[in-house]
MIROLO-256946 format. One record per atom (N, C-alpha, C): residue in three letters; x, y, z. Coordinates in steps of 0.05 Angstrom, whole numbers, plus 5000, padded with zeros to 4 digits. Layout:
BEGIN
ALAXYZ
...
This chain:
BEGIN
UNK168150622006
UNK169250362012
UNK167350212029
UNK167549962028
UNK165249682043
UNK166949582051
UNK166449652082
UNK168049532103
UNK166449262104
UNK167649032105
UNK166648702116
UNK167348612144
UNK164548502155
UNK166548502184
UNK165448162180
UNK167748002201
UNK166547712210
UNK169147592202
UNK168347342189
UNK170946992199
UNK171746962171
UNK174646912172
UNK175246842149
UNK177246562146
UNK176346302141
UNK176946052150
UNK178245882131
UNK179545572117
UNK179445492101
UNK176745202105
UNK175645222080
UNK173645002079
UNK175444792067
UNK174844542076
UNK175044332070
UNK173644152048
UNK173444062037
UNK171244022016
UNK172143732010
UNK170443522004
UNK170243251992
UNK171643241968
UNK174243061965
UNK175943021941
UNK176342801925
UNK173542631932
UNK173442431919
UNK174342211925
UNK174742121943
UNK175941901960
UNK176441871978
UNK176141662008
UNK175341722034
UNK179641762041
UNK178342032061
UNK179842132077
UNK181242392056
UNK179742362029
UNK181142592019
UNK180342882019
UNK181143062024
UNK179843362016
UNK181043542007
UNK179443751997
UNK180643981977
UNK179944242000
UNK182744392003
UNK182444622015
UNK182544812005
UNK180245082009
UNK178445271996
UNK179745422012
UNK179745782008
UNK179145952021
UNK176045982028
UNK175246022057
UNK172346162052
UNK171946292082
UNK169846272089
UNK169046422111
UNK166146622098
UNK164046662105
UNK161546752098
UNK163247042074
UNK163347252107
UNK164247542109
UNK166547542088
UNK169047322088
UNK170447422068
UNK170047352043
UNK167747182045
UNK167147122009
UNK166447381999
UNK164647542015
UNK163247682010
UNK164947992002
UNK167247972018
UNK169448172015
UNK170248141982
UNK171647911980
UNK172947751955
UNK170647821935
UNK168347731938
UNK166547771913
UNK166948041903
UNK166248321929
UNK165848521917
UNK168248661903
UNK170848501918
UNK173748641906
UNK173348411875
UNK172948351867
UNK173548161839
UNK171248361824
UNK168048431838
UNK167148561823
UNK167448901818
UNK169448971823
UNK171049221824
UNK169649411846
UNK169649361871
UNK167949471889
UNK170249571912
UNK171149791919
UNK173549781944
UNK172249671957
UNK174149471980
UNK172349352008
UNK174049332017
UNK175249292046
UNK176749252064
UNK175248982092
UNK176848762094
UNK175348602110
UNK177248662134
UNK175148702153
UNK175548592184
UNK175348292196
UNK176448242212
UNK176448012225
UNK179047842231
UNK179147702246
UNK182947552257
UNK183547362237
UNK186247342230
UNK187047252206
UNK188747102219
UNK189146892213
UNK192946822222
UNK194846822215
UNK197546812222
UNK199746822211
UNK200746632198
UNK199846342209
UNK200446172183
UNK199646112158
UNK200945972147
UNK200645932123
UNK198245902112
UNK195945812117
UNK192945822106
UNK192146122107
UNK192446222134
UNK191746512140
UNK193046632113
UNK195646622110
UNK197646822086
UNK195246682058
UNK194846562051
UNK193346532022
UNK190446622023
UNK189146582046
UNK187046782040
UNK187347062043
UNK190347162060
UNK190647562049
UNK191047562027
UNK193647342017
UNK193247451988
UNK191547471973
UNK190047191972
UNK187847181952
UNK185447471956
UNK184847571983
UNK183947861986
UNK184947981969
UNK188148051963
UNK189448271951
UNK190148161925
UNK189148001920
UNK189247921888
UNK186948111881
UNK185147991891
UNK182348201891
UNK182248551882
UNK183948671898
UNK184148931916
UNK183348981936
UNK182748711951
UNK181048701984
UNK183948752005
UNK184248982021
UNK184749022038
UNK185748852072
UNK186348652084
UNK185548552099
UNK186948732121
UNK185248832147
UNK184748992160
UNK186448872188
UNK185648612192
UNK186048452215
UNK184648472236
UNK185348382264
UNK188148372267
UNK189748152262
UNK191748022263
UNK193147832255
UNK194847712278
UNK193947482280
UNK195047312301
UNK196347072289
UNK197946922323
UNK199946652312
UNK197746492311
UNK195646462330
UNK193946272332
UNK192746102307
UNK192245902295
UNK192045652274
UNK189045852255
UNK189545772233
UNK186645882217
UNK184945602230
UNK181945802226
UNK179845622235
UNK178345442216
UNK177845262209
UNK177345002197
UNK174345032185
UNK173144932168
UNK170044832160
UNK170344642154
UNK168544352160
UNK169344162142
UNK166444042127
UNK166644142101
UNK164544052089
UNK164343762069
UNK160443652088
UNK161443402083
UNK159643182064
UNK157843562058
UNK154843412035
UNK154043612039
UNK152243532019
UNK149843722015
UNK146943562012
UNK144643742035
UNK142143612047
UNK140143822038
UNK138943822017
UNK136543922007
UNK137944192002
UNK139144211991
UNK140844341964
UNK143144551980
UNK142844512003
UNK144544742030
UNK146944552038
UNK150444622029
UNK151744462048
UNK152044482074
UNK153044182081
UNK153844202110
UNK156144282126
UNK155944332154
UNK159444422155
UNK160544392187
UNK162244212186
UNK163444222211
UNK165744412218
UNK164744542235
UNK167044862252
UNK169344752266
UNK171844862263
UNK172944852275
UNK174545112281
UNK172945162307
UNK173745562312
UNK175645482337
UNK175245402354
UNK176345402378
UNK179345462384
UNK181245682394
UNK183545652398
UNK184745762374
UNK182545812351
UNK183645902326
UNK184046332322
UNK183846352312
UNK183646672288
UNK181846772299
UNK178846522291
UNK176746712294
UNK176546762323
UNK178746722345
UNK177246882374
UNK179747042377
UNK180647212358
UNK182747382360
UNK180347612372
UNK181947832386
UNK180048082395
UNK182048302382
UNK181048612398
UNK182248842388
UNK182648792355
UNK180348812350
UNK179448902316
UNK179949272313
UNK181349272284
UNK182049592284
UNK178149782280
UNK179150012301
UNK175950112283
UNK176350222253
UNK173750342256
UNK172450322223
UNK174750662214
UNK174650642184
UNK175350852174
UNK173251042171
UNK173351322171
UNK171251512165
UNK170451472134
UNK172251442117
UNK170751402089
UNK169451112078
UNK167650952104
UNK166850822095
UNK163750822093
UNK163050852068
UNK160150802060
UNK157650512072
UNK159350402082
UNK157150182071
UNK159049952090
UNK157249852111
UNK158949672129
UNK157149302121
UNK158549092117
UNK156748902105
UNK158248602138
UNK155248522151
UNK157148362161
UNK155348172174
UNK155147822194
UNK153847712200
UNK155247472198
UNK153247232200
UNK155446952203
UNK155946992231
UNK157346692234
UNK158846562264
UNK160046872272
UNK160247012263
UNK162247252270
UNK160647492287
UNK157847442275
UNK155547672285
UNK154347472318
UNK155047132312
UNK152747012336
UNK154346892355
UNK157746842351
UNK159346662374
UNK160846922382
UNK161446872405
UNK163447032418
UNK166746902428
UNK168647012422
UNK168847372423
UNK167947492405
UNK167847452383
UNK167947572358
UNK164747732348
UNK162847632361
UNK160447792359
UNK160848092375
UNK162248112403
UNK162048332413
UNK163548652399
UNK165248342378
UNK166948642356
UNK165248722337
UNK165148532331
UNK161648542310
UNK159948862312
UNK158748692339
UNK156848872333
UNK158149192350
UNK159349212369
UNK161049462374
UNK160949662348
UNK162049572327
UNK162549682304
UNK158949762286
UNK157949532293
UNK154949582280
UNK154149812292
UNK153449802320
UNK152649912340
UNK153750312328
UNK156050302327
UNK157350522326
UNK156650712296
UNK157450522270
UNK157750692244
UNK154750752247
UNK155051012223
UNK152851162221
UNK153151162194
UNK153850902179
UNK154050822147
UNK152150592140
UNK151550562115
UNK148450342114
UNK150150072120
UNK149149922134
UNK148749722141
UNK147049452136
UNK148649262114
UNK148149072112
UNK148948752123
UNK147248662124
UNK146648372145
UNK146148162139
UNK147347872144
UNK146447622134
UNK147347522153
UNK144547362166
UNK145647152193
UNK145946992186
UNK146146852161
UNK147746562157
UNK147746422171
UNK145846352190
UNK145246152213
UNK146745892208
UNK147545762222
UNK148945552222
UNK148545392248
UNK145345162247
UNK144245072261
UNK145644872279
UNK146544812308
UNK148144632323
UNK150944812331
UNK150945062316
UNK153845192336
UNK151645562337
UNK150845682315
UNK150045782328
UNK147545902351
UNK148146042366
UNK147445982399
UNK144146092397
UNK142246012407
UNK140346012408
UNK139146272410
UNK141646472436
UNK141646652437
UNK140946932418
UNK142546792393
UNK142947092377
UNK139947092363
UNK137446982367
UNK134646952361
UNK134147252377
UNK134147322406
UNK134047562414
UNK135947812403
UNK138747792399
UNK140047942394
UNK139648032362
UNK138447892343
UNK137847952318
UNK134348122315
UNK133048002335
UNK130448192334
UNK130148422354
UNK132248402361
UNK132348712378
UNK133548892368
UNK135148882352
UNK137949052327
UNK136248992299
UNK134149032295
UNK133448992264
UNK133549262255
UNK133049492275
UNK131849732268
UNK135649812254
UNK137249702261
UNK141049802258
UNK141049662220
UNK139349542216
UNK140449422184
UNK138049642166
UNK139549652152
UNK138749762117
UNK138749562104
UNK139549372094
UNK139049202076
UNK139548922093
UNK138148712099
UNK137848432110
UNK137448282081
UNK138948052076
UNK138947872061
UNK139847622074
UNK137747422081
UNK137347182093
UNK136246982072
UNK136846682089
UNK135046462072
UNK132546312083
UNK130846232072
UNK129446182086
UNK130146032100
UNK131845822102
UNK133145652130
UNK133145812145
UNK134746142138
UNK136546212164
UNK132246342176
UNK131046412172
UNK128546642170
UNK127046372182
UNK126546112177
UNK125645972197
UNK126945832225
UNK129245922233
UNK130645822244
UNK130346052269
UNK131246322259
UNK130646542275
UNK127446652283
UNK124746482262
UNK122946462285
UNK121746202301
UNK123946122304
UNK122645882326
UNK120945832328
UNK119245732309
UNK116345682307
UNK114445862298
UNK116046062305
UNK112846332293
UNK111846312275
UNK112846202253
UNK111646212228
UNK113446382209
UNK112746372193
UNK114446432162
UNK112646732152
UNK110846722164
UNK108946972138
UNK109547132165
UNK109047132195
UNK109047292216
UNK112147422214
UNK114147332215
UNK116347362213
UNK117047522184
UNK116647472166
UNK116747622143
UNK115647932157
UNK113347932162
UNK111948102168
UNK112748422194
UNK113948272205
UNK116048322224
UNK118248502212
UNK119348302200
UNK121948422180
UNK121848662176
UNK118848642154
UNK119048882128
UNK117849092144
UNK115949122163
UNK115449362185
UNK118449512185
UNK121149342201
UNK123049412204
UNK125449532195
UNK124849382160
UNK127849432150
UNK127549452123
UNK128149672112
UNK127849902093
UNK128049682067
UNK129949442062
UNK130749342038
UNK131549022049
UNK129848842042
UNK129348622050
UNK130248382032
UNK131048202031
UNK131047912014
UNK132147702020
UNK129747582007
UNK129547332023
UNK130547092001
UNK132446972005
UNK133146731985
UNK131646471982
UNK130546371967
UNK129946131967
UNK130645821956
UNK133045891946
UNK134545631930
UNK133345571912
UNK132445411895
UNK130945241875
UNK128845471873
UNK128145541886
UNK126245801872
UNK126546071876
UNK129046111869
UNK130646331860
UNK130646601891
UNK129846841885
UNK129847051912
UNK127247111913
UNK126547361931
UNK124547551932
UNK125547781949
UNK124448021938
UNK126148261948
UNK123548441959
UNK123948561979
UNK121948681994
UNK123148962000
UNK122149281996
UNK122849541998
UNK120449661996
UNK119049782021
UNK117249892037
UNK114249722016
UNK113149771993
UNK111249651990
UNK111049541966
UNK113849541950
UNK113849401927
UNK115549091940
UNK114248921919
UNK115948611923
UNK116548561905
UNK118248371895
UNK119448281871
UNK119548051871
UNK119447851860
UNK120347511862
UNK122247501832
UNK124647451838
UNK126547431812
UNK127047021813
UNK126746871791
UNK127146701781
UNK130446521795
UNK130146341789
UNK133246231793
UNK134846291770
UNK138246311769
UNK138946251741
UNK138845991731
UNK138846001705
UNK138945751679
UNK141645741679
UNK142845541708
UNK146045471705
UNK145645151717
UNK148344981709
UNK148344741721
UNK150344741739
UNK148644721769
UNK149744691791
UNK152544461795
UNK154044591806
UNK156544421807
UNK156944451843
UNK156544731856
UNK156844571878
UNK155645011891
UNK153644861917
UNK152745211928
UNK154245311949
UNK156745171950
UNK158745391974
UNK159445621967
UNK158345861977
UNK158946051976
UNK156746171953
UNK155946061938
UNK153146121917
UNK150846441940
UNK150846371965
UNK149546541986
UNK150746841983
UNK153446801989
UNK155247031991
UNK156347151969
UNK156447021940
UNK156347131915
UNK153447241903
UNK150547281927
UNK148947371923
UNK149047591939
UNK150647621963
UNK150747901973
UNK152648021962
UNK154347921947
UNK156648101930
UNK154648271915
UNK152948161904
UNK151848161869
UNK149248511894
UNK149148421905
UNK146548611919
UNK148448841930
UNK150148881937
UNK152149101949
UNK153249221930
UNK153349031903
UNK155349181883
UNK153049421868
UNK151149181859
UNK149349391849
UNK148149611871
UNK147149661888
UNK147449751916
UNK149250051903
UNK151849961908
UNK154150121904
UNK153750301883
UNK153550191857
UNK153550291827
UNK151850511826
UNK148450361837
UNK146250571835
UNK146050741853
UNK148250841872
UNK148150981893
UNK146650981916
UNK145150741922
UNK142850651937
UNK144850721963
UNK148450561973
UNK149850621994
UNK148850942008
UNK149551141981
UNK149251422000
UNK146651501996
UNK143851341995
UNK141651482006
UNK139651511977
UNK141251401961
UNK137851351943
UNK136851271945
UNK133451301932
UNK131351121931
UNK130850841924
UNK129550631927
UNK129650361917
UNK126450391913
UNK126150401882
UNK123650381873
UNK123250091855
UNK121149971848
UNK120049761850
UNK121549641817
UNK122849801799
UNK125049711777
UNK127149671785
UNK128749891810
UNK131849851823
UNK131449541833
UNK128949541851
UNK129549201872
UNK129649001843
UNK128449051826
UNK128548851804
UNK130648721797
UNK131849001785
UNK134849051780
UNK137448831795
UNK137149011819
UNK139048831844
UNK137648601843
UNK135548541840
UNK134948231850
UNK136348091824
UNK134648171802
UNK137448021775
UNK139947951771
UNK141848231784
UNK144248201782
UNK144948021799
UNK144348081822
UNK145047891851
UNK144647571838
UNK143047511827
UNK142047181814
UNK143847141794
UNK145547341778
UNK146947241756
UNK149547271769
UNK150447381788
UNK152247331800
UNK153047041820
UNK150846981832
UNK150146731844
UNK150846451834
UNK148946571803
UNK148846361787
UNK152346251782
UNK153246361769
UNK156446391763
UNK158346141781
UNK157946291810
UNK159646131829
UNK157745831833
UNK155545851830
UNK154145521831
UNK155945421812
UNK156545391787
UNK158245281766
UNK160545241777
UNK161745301797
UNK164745251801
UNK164245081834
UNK166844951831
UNK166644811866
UNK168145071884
UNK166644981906
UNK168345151926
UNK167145451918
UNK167745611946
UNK167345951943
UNK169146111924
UNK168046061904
UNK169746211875
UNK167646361861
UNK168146731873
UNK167246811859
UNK168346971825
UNK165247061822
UNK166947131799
UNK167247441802
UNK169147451771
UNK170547771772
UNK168347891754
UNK168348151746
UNK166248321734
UNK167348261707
UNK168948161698
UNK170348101669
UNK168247831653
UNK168647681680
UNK167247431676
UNK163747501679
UNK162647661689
UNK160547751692
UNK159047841663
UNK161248061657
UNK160248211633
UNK160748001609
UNK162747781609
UNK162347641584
UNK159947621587
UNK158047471599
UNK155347291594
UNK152447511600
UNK153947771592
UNK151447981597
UNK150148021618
UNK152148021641
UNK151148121670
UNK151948361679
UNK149948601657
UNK150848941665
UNK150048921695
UNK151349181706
UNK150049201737
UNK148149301742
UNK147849551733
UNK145849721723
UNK143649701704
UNK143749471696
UNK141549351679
UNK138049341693
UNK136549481677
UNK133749411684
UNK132249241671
């Protein structure tokens, strides 16, 4: 099982007319939950939910899935995104955490049968909710995957130290280059790369319009974008860590296999045809492995 840790919020989205909007389930961590339960993956998400009514449609929609939601579960209001464009192909997003879900505390700990812990976002860099975060990172002795999903103007300048001092705790990092120039403050892009892959066993780096690149000790891979027409990239990020965990999962990479320079291929493919999918739809909608396999997206495919 793939424990998810981090925020699970409703987005707001532009409805075509001023003052109107369409409300999404999303939150980074639980897209990422949602993706892997639609792609038949057990996962269980962590993180504060609420008890009203927004909170109740994103458990269910988890357990439409087979996603688990863990909690804990509070009265306090679900926490808000309000997305209000999109600026060089990345939307934008106004937070509204404060007083909400996401600063619920006493998160349950982890189960022993969990393989594979996946987590990052506002949830890994604001507090309270980072100290549960990483407590749990800190602790499992299960692979560990990571996406800081930086989110420039709320998150804290801070987590620039707290992410390069904990690199040696991730097995697999999947970032974008936004988030990879943002966390080196100037250092540069090739120094920081460089950095990385010293560190961390299974690496990738997103680049939007020009598809990924996957990095595992001395092979690299550069996989293509898909041939889909963009309809909208919320959540397009986090239906690429579905797509990398699932295959991950399949090829047994979770309990300790090798990643040789066909497997990163592999994952880097699937991960992009999974990606691709949710670009075609508005809002964080991923897809299920039904919808996958129509359009010839084996997992295990080389």
């Amino acid at each position: 099982m793939i424990a998810v840790l981090g925020e699970a919020l409703v987005d707001l989205l532009p409805a075509g007319g001023a003052g109107l909007w369409r409300a999404r389930p999303g939150g980074s961590p639980a897209n990422v939950a949602l993706g892997l339960g639609r792609l038949g993956v057990p996962a269980r998400f962590y993180g504060g939910l609420s008890r009203d009514d927004w909170g109740g449609w994103i458990r269910d929609r988890l357990r439409e899935a087979g996603v688990e939601a863990a909690g804990p579960f509070v009265a306090a209001p679900t926490p808000l995104a309000r997305v209000e464009g999109e600026a060089g192909g990345e939307a934008r997003y106004h937070f509204y955490l404060r007083g909400t879900a996401f600063e619920a505390a006493g998160w349950p700990g982890l189960p022993e049968n969990v393989t594979a812990v996946h987590a990052g976002s506002l949830a890994a860099a604001v507090e309270p909710c980072a100290s549960e975060v990483w407590s749990r990172l800190l602790e499992t002795t299960a692979f560990v995957s990571f996406d800081p999903n930086v989110r420039p103007g709320l998150t804290p300048p801070s987590f620039r130290e707290v992410f390069w001092s904990r690199l040696d705790r991730f097995d697999l990092l999947k970032l974008s280059a936004a988030d990879l120039d943002w966390l080196a403050a100037g250092g540069g892009r090739a120094e920081s790369l460089r950095r990385l892959r010293e560190r961390v066993p299974w690496l990738v780096l997103t680049l939007g319009a020009g598809g990924a690149v996957g990095f595992a000790g001395e092979h690299e891979v550069h996989q293509p974008p898909p041939g889909v027409r963009v309809v909208d990239t919320v959540g397009a990020g986090d239906a690429f860590s579905a797509g990398l965990l699932t295959w991950a999962h399949e090829a047994g990479v979770l309990g300790g296999a090798g990643l040789d320079r066909d497997g990163l291929a592999a994952a880097l493919k699937f991960a992009c045809r999974v990606a691709g999918l949710a670009l075609e739809r508005a809002g964080a909608d991923l897809p299920t492995r039904a919808e996958l396999e129509a359009v010839g997206g084996e997992i295990c495919e080389t």
